[in-house]
Structures are given as C-alpha cells and as structure tokens.
C-alpha positions as CSV (number, residue, x, y, z in Angstrom):
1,X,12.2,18.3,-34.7
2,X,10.3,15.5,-36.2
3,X,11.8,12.0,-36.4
4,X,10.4,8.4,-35.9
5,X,12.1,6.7,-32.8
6,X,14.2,4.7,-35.7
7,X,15.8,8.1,-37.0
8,X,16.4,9.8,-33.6
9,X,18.0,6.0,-32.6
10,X,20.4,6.2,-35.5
11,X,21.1,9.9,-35.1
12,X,22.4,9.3,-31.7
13,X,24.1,5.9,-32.1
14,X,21.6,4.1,-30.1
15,X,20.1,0.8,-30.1
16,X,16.4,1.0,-30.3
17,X,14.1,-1.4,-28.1
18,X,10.4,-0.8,-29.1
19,X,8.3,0.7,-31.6
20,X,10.6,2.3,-34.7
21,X,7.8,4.0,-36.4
22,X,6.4,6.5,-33.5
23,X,7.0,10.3,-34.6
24,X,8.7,12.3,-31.6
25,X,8.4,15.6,-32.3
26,X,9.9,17.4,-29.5
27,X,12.3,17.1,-26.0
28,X,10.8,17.0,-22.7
29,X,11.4,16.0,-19.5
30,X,10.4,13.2,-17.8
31,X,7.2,15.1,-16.3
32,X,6.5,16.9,-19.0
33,X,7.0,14.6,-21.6
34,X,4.4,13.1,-23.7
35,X,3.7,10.1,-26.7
36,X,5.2,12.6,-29.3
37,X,8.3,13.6,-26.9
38,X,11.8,11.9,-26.3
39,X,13.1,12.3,-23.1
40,X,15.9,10.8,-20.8
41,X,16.8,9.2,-17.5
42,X,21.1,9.3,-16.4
43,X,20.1,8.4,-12.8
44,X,18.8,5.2,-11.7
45,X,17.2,6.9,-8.8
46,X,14.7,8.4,-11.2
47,X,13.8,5.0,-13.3
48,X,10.7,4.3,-11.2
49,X,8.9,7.4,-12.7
50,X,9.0,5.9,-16.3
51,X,6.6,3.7,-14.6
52,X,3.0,5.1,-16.2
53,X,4.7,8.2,-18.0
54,X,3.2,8.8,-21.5
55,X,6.6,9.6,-23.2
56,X,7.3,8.3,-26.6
57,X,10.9,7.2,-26.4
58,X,13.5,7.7,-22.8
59,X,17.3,7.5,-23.5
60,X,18.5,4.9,-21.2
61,X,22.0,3.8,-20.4
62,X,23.1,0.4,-21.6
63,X,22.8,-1.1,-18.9
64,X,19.5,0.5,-17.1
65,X,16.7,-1.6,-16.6
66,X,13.5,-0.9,-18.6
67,X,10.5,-0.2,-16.2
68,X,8.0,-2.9,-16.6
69,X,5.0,-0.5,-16.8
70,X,6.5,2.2,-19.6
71,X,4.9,1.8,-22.6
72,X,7.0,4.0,-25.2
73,X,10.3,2.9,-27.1
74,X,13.6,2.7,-25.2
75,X,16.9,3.8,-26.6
76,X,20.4,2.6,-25.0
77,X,23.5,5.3,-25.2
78,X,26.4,5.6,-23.4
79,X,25.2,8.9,-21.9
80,X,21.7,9.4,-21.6
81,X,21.8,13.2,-20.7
C-alpha cells in the first residue's frame, strides 16, 4: 500500500479534511498507528484517543466530531470500519 490521503479518500468515496499530500503506507490501529498509517474510529466512545495519536489519516463517520488535538488528515465515510 502506498497512497497519499487524496488517493486513499477517493478510493473509498470519502471526503477528505486535511492534508491531501501525506503518503500512508500501511493500516493500523488506533494504537499502533503512526504518521505513514490510516486507521479508523466506528465508535464514538473511542474519539478521545485521536487526541495526541500520531496517525496520518482516521476514517471518521460523517457526522463524528474531529478531536481538537489530532494532527493528521480526517476522512468522512459512511462506515468507518
């Protein structure tokens, strides 16, 4: 896998909020994931660890709200997971 945030947005039918030029090279999960990874959150429960993390991109849900203190690009689908 190696996409910018822009390509991996498009491939999944996303709308992309955030940096379009990062590479992600890989999936992880939200504690494993770092600046070259995507990774997702379907629960709002889990939102609050976005706070800090050093992913690149998180799949969101339309209508999740972004956590103020994640740095990487955000991605809205209808199903995150």
């Amino acid at each position: 896998m190696d996409f910018t945030v822009r390509e991996l947005a498009d491939s999944v039918a996303g709308i992309l909020e955030g940096h379009s030029d990062r590479r992600i090279t890989r999936a992880a999960g939200l504690d494993e994931a770092g600046a070259d990874a995507v990774t997702f959150v379907a629960h709002p429960r889990f939102l609050k660890q976005l706070d800090g993390s050093p992913a690149g991109a998180v799949l969101l849900a339309p209508d999740a709200p972004k956590p103020s203190e994640f740095r990487g690009a955000v991605i809205r689908v209808a199903s995150p997971h």
